[in-house]
MDAnalysis code that builds the backbone (N, CA, C; Angstrom):
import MDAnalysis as mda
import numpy as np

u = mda.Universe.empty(678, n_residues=226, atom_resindex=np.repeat(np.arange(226), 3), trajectory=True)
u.add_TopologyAttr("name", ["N", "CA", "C"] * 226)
u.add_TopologyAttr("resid", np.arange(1, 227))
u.add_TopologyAttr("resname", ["UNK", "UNK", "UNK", "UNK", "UNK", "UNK", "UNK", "UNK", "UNK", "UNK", "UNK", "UNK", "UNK", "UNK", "UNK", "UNK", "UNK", "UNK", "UNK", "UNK", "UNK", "UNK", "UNK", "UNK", "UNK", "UNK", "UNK", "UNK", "UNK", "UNK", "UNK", "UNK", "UNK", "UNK", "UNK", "UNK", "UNK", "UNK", "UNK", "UNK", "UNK", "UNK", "UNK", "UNK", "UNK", "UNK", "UNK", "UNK", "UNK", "UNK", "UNK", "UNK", "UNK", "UNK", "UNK", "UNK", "UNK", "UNK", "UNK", "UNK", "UNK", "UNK", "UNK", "UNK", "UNK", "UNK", "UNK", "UNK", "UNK", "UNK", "UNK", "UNK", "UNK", "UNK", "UNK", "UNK", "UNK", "UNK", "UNK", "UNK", "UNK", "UNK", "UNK", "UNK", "UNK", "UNK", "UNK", "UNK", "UNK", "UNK", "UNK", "UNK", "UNK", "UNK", "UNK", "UNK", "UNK", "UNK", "UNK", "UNK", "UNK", "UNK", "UNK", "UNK", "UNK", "UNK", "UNK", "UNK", "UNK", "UNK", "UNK", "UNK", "UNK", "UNK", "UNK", "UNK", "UNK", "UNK", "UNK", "UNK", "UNK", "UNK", "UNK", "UNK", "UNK", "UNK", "UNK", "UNK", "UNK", "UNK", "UNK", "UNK", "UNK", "UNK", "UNK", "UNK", "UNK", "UNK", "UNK", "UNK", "UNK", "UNK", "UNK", "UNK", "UNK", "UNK", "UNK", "UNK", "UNK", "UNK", "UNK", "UNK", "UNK", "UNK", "UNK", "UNK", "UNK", "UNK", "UNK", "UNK", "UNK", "UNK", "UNK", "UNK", "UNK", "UNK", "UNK", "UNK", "UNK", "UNK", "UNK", "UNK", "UNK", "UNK", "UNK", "UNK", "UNK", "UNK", "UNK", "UNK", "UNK", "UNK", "UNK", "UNK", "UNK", "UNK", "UNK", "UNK", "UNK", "UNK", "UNK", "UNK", "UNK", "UNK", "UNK", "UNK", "UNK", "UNK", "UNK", "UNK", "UNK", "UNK", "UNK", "UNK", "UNK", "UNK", "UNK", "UNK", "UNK", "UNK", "UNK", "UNK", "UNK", "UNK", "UNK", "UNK", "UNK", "UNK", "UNK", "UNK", "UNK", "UNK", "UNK", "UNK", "UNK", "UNK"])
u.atoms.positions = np.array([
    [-2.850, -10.521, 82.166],
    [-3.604, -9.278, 81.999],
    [-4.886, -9.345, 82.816],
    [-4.965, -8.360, 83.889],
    [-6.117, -7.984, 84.285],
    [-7.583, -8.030, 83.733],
    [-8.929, -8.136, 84.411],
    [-10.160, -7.875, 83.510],
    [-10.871, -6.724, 83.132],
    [-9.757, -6.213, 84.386],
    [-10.148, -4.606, 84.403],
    [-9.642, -4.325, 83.116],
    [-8.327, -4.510, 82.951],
    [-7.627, -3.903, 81.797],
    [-8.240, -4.203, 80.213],
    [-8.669, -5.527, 80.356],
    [-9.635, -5.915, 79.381],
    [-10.797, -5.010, 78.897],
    [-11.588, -4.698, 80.676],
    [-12.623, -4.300, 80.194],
    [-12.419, -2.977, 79.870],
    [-11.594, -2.250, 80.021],
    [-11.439, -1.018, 79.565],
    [-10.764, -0.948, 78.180],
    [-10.036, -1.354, 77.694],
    [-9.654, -1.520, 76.573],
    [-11.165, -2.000, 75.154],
    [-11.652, -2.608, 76.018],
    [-12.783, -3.085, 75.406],
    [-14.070, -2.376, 75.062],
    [-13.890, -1.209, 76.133],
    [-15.128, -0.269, 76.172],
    [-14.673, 0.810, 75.381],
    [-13.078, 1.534, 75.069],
    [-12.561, 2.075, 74.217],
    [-12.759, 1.758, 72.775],
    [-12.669, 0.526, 72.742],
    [-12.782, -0.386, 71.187],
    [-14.120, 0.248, 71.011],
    [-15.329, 0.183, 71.704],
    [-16.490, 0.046, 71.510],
    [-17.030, 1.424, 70.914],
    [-16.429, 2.400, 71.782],
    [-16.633, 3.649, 72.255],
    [-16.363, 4.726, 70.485],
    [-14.914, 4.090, 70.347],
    [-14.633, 4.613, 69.296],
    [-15.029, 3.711, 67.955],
    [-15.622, 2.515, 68.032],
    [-16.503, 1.692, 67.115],
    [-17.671, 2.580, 66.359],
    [-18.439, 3.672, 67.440],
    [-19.528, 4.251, 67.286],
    [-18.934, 5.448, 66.734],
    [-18.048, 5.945, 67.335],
    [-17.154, 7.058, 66.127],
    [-16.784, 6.935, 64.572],
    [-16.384, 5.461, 64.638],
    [-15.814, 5.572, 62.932],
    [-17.351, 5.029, 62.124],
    [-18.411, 4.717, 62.827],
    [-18.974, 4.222, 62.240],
    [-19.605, 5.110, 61.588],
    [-20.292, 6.287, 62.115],
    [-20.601, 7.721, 61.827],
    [-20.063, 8.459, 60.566],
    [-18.922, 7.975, 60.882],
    [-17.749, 8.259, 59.574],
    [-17.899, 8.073, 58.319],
    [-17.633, 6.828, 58.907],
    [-17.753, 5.860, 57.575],
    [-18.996, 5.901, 56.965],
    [-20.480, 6.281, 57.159],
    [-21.602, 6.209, 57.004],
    [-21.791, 7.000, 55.662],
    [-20.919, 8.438, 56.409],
    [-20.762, 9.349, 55.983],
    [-19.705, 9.602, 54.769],
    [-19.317, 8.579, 54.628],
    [-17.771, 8.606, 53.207],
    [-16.886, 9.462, 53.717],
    [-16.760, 10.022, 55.579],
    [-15.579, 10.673, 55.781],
    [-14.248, 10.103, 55.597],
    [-12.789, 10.658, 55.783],
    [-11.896, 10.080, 55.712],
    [-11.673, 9.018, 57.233],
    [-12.416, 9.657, 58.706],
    [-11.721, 8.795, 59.492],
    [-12.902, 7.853, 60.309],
    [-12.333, 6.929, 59.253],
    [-13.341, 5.090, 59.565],
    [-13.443, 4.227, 60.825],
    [-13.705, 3.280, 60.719],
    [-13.898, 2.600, 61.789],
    [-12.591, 2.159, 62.407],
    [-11.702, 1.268, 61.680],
    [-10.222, 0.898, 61.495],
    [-9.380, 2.199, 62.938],
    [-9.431, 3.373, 61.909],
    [-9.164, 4.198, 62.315],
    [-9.269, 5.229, 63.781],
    [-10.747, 5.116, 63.756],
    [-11.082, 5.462, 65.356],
    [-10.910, 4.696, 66.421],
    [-11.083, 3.422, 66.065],
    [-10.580, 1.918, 66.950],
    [-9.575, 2.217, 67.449],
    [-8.352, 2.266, 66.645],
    [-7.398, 2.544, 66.848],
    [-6.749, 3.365, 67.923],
    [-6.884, 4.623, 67.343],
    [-6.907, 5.940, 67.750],
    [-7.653, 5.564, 69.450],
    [-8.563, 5.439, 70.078],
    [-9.305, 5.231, 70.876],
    [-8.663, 4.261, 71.891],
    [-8.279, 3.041, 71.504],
    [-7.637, 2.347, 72.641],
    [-6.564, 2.149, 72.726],
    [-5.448, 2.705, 71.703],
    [-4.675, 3.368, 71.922],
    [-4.379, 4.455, 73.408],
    [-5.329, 5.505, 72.928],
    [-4.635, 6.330, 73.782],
    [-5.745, 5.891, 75.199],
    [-6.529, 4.921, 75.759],
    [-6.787, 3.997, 76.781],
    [-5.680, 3.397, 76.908],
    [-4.814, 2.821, 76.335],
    [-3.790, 1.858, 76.475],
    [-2.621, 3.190, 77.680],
    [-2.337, 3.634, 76.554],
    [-1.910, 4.924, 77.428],
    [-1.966, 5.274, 78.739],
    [-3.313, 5.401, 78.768],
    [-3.840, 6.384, 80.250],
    [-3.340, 4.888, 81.435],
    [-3.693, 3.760, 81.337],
    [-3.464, 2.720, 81.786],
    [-2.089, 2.323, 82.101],
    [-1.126, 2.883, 81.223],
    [0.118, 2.552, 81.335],
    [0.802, 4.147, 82.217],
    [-0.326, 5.241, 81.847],
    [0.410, 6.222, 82.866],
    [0.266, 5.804, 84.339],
    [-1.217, 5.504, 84.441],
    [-1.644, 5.398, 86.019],
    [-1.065, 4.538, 86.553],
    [-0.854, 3.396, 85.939],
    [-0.414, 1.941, 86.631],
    [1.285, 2.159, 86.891],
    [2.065, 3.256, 86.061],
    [3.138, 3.216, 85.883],
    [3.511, 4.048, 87.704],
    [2.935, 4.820, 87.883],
    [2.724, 5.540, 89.037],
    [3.103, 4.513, 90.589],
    [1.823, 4.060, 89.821],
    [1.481, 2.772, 91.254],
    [2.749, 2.037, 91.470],
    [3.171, 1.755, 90.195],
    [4.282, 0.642, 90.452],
    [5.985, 1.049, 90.895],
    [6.071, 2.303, 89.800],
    [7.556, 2.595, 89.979],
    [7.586, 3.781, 91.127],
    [6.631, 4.172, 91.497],
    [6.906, 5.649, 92.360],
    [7.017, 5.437, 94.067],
    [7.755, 5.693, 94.542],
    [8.059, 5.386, 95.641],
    [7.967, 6.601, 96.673],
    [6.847, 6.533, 97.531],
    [6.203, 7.365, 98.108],
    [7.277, 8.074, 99.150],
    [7.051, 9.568, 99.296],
    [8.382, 9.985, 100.118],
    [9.569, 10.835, 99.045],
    [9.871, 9.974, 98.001],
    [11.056, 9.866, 97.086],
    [10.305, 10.272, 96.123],
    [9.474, 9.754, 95.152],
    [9.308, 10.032, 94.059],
    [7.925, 10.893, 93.597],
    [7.545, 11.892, 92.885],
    [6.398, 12.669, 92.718],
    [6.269, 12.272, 91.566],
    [5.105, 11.759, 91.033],
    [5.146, 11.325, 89.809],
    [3.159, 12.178, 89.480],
    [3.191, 12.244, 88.507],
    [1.701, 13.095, 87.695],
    [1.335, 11.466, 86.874],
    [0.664, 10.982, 87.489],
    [-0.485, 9.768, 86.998],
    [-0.771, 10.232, 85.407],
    [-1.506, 10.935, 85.069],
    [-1.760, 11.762, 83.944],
    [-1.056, 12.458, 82.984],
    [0.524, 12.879, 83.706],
    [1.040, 13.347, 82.587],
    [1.375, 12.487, 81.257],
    [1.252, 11.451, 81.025],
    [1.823, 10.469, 79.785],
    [-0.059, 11.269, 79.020],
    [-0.396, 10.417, 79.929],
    [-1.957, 10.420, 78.904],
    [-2.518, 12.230, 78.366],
    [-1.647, 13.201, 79.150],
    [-1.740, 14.567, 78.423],
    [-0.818, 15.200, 76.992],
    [-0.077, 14.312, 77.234],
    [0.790, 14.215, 75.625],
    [-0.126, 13.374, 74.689],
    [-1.675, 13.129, 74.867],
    [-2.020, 12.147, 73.711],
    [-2.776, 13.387, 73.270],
    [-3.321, 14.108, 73.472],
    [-4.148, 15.048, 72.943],
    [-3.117, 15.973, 71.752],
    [-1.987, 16.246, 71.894],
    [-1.297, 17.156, 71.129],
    [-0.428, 16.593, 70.118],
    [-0.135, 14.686, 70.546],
    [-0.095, 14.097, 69.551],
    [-1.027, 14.305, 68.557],
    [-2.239, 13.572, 68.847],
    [-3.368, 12.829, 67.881],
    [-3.478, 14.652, 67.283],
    [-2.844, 15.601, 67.562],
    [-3.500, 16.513, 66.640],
    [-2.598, 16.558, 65.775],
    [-1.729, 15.820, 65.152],
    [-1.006, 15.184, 63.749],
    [-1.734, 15.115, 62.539],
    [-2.764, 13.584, 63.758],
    [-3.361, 13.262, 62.823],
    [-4.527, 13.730, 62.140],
    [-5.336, 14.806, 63.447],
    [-6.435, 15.934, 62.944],
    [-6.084, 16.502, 61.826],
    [-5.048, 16.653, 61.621],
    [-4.331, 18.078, 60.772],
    [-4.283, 17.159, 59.355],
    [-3.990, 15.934, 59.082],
    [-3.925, 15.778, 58.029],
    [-5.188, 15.104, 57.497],
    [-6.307, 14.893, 57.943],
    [-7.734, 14.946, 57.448],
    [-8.570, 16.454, 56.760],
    [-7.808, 17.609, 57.358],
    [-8.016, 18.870, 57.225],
    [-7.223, 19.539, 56.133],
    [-8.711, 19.281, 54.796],
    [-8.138, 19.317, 53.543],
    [-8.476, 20.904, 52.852],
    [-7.693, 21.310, 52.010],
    [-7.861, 22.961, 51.618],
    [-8.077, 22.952, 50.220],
    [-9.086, 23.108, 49.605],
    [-9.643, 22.405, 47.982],
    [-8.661, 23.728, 47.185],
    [-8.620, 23.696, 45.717],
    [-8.245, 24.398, 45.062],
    [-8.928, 25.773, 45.280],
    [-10.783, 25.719, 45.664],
    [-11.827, 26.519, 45.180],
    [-11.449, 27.483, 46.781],
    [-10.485, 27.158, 47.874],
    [-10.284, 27.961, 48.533],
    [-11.162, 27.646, 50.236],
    [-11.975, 26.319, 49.451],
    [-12.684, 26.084, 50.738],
    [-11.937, 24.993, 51.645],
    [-12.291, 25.338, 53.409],
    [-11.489, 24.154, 54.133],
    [-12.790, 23.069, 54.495],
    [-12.185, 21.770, 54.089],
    [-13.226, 20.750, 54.788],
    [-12.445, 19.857, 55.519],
    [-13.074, 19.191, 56.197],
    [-12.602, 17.878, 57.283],
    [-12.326, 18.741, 58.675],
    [-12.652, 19.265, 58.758],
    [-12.896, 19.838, 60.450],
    [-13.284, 19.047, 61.410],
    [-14.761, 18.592, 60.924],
    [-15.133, 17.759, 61.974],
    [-14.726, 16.557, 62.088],
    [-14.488, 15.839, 60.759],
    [-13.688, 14.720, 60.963],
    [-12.588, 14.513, 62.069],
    [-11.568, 16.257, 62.385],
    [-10.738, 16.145, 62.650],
    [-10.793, 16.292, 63.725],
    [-12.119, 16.977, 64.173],
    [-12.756, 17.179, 65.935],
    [-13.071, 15.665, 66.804],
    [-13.370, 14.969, 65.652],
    [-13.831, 13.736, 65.927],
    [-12.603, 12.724, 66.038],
    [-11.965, 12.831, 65.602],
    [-10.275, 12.646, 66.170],
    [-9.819, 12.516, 67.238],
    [-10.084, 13.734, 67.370],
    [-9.706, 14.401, 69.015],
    [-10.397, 13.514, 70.079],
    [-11.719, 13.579, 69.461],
    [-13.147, 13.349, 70.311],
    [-12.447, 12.233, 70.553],
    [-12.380, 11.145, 69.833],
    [-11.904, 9.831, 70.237],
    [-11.045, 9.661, 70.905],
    [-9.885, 10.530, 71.388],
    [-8.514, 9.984, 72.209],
    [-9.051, 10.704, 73.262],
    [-9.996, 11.481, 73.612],
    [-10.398, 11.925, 74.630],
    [-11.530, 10.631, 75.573],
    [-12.210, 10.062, 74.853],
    [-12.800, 8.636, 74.508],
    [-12.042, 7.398, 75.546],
    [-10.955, 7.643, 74.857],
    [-9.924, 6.553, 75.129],
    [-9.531, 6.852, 76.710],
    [-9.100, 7.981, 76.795],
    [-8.761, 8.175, 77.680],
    [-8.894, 8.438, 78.683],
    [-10.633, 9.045, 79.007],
    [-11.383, 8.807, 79.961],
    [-11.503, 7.189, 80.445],
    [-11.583, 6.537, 79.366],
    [-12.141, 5.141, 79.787],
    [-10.528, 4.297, 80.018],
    [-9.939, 4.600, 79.857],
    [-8.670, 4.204, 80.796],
    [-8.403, 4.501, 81.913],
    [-8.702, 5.397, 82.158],
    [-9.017, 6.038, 83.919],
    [-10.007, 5.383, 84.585],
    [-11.072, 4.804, 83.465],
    [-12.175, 4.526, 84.694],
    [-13.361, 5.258, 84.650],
    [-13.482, 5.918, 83.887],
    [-14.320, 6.536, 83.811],
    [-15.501, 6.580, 82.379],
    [-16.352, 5.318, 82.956],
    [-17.129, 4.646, 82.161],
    [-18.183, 5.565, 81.449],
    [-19.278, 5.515, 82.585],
    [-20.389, 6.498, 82.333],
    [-20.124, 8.175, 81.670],
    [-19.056, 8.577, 81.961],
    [-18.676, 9.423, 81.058],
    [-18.653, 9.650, 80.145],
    [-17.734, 8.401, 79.689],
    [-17.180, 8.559, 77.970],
    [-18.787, 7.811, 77.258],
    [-19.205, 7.048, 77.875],
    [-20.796, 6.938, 77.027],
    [-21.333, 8.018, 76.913],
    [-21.599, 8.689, 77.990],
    [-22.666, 9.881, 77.597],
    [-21.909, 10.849, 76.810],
    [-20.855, 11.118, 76.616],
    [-19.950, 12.289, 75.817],
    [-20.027, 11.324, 74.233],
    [-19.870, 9.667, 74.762],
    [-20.130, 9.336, 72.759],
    [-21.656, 9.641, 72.118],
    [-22.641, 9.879, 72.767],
    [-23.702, 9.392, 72.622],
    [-24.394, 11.078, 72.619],
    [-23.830, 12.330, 73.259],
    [-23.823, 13.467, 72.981],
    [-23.134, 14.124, 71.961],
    [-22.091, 13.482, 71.501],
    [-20.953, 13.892, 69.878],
    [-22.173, 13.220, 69.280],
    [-22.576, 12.419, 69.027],
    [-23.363, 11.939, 68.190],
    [-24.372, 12.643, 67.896],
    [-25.152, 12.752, 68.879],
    [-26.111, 13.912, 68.597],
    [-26.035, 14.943, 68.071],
    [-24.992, 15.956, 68.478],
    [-24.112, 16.953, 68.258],
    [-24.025, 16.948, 66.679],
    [-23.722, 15.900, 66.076],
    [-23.000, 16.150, 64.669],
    [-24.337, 15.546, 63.754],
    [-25.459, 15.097, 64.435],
    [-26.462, 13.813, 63.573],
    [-27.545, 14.726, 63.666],
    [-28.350, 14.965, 65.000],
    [-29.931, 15.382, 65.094],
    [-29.779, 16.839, 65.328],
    [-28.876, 17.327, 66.387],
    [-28.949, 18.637, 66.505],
    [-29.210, 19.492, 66.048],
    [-28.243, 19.338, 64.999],
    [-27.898, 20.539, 63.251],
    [-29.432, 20.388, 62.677],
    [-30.305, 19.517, 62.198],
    [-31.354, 18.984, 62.038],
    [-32.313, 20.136, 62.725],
    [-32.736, 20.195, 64.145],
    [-33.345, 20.552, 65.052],
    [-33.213, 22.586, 64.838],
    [-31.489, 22.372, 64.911],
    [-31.746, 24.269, 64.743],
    [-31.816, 24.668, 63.047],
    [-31.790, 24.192, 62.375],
    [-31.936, 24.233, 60.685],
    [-33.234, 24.448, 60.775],
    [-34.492, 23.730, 61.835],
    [-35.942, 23.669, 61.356],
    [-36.243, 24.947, 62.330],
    [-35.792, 25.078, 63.293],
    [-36.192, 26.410, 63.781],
    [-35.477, 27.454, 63.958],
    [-34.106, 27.159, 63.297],
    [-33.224, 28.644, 63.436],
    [-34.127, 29.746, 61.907],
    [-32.801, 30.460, 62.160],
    [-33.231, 31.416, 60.621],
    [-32.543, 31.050, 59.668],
    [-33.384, 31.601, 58.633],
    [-33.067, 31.465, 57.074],
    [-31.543, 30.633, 56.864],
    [-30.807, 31.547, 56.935],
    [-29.414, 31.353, 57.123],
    [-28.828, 29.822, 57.176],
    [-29.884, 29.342, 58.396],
    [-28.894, 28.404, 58.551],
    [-29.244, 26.802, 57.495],
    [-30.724, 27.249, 56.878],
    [-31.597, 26.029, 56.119],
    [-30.729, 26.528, 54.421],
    [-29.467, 27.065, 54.494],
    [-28.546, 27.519, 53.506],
    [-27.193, 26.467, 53.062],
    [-26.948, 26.012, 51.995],
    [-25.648, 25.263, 51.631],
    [-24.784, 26.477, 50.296],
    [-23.026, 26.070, 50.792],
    [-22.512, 26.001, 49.781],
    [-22.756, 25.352, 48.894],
    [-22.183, 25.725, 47.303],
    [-21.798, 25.120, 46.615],
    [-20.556, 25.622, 45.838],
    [-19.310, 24.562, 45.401],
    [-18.710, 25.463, 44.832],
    [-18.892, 25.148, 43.007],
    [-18.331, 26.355, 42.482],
    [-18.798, 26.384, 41.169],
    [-17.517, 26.752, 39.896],
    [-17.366, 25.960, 38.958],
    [-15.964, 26.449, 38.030],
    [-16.659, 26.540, 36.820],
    [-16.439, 27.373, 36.164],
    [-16.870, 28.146, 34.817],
    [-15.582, 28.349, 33.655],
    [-16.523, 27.597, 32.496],
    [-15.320, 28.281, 31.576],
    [-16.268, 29.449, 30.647],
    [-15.405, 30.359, 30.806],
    [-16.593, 31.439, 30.139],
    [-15.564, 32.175, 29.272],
    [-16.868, 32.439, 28.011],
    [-16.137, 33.253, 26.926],
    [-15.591, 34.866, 27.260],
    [-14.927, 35.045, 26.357],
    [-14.285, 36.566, 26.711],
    [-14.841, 37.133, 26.060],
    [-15.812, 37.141, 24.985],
    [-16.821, 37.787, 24.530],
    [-18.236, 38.128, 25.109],
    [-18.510, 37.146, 26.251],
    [-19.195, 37.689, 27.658],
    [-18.569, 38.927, 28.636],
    [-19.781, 39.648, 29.204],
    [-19.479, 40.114, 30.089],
    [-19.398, 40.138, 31.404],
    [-18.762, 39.325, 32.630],
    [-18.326, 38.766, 34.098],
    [-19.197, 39.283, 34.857],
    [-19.439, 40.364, 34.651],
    [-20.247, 41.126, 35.780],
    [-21.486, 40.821, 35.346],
    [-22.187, 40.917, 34.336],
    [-23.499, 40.305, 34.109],
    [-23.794, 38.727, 34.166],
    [-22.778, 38.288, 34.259],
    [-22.593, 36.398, 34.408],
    [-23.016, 36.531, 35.966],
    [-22.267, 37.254, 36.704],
    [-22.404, 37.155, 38.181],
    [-23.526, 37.472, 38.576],
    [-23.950, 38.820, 37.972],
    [-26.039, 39.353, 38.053],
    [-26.397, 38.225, 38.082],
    [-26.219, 37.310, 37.098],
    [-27.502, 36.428, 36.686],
    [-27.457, 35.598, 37.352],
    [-26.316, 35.090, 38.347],
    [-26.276, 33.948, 39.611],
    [-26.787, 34.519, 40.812],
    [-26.634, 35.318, 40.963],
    [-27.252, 36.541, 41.813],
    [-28.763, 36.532, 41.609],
    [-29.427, 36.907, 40.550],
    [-30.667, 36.853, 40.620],
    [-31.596, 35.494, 40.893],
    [-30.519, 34.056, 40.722],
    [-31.293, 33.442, 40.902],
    [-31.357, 32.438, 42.100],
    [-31.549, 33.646, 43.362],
    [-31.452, 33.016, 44.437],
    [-30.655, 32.616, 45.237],
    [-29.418, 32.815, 44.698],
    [-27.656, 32.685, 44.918],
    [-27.240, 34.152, 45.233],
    [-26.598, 33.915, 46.564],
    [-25.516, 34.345, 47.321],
    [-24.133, 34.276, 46.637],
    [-23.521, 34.968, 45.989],
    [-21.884, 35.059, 45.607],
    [-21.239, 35.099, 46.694],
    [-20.170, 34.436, 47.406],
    [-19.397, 34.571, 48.806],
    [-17.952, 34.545, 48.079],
    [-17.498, 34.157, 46.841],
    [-15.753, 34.358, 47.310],
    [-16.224, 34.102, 45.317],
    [-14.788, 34.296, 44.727],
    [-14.312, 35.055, 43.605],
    [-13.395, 34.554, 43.193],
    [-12.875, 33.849, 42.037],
    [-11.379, 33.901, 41.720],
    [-11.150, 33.852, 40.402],
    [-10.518, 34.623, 39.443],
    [-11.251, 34.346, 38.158],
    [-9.200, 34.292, 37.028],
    [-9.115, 33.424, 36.663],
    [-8.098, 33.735, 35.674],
    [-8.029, 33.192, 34.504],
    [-6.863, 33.600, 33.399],
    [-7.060, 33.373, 32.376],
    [-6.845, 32.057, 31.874],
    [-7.689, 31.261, 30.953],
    [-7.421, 30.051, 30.256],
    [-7.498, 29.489, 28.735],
    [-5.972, 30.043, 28.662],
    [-5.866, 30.357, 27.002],
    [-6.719, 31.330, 26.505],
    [-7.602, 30.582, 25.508],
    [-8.357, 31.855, 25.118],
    [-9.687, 32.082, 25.995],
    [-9.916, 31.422, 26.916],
    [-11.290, 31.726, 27.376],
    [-10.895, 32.286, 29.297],
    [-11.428, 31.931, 30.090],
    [-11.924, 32.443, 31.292],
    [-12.093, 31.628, 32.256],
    [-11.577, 31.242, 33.322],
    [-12.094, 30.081, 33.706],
    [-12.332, 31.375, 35.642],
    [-13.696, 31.249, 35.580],
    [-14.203, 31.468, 37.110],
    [-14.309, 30.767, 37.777],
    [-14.007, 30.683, 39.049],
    [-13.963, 29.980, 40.272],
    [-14.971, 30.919, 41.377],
    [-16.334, 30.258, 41.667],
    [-17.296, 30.758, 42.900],
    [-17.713, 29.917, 43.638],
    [-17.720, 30.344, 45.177],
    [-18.251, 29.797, 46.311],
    [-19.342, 30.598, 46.318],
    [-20.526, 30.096, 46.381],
    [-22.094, 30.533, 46.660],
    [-22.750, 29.833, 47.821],
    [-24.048, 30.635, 47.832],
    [-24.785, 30.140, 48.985],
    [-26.283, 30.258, 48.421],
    [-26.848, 28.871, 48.704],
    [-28.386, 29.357, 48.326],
    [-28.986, 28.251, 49.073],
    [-30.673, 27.926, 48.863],
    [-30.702, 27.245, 49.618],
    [-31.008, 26.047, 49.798],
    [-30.982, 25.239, 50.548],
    [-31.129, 23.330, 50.588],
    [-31.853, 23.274, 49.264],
    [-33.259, 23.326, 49.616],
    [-33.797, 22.943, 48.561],
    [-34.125, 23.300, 47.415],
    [-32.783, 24.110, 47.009],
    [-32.377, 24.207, 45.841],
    [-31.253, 22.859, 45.239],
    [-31.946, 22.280, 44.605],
    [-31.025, 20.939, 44.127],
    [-29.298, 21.135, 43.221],
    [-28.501, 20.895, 43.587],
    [-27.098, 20.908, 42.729],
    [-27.453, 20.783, 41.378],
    [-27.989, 19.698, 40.982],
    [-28.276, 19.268, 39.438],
    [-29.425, 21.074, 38.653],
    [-30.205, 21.430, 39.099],
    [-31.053, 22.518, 38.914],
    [-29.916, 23.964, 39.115],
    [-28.827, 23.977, 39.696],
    [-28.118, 24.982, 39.209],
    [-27.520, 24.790, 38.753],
    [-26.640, 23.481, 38.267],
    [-25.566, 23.621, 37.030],
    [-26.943, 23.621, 36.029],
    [-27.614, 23.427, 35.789],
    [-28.702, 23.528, 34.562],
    [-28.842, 25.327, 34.188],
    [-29.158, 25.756, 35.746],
    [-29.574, 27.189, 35.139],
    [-28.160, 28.240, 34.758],
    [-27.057, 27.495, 35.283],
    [-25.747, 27.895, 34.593],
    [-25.401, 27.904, 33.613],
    [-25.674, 26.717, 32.950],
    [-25.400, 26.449, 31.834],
    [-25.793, 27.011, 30.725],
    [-27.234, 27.572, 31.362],
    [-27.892, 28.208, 30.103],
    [-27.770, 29.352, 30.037],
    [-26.946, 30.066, 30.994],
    [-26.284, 31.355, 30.710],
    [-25.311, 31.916, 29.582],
    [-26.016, 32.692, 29.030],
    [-24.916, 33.148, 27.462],
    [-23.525, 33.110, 28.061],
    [-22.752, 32.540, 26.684],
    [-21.385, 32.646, 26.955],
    [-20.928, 31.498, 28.170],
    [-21.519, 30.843, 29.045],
    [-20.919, 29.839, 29.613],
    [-20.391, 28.793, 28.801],
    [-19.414, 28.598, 28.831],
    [-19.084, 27.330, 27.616],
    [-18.918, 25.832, 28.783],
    [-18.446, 25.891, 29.460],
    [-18.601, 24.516, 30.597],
    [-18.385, 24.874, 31.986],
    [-19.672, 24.140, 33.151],
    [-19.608, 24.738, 34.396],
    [-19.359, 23.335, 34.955],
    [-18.915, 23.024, 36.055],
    [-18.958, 22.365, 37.390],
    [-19.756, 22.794, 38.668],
    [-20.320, 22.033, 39.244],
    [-20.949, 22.504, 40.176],
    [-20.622, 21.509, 41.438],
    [-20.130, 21.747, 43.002],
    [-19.617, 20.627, 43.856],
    [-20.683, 21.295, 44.867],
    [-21.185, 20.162, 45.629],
    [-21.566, 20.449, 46.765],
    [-20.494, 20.650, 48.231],
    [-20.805, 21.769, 48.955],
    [-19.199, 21.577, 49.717],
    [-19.673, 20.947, 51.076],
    [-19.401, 19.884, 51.625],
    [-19.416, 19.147, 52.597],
    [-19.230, 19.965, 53.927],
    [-19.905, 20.176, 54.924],
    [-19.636, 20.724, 55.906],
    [-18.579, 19.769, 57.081],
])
């Protein structure tokens, strides 16, 4: 084995090292193990397309696409995007970015199997930013809007309450209602809401002011992970 081949394989390892680590930091589903993987993998790939070229194609006779092997890795690895990309009961989708970051990595890989070093650093080291300081940066100077979190929320509420005044009163306190789902549970009510209010409004401080809403008999409150 080559040192080239080494060193590229090696800079993939590395490349996607800084991917799962992010991850993992984060209690996402796709870890270090995982991006490693994923990453010099599809380097392994790009290496075995290009080199495959060089070796079996016989100039005159044979037309061969260097790249086509390593363009089937992108529509693979979106398998594995797809099953990080989870759909909760409450109606909300999470693991997106996890699953961008997926991607991100066989794209990773596969630059740096080509050779193309300085690239895939500055593209790891710009995802990073991208998903770490950025969001940070326009939160402090965008609008309102964006210094805003879900939360989702499950209610068991009496049927001797009235729904629409349950909802006023989440409403008045600083909460955004965004989605609805409400059915029956035995004898009581069980609501399902996605809201919006804002950061520094603490999770623990609205299941409190829920709770003390007449007729709530037991709430949940989840923060929803972007």
């Amino acid at each position: 084995m080559s040192l080239l081949v080494l060193e590229k394989l090696g800079m993939a390892l590395l490349l996607g090292l800084l991917i799962g680590i992010d991850r993992q930091l984060k209690h996402k589903p796709l870890g270090m193990k995982t991006s490693m993987v994923i990453s010099v993998a599809s380097c392994l790939i790009t290496i075995v397309s290009i080199g495959a070229v060089q070796k079996y194609s016989i100039p005159g006779y044979t037309n061969m696409d260097p790249m086509r092997l390593a363009a089937q890795i992108i529509s693979g690895v979106g398998f594995i995007g797809a099953g990080v990309i989870l759909r909760r009961s409450n109606e909300i989708i999470s693991g997106l970015t996890t699953a961008a970051l997926v991607w991100a990595a066989s794209a990773l890989g596969i630059a740096t199997g080509a050779g193309f070093y300085q690239e895939a650093t500055l593209a790891v080291i710009l995802i990073i930013f991208a998903i770490n300081l950025f969001p940070i940066f326009i939160k402090l100077l965008g609008p309102q809007k964006l210094r805003e979190k879900d939360l989702a929320i499950n209610i068991i509420f009496s049927p001797e309450g009235d729904m629409s005044t349950l909802i006023d009163q989440i409403s008045e306190e600083y909460m955004k209602v965004k989605h609805i789902k409400i059915k029956d549970l035995n004898e009581n009510q069980q609501i399902q809401l996605v809201i919006s209010t804002a950061d520094k409004h603490r999770t623990t401080t609205v299941y409190s002011k829920i709770k003390k809403i007449k007729y709530v008999l037991a709430a949940e409150v989840e923060t929803i992970s972007n």
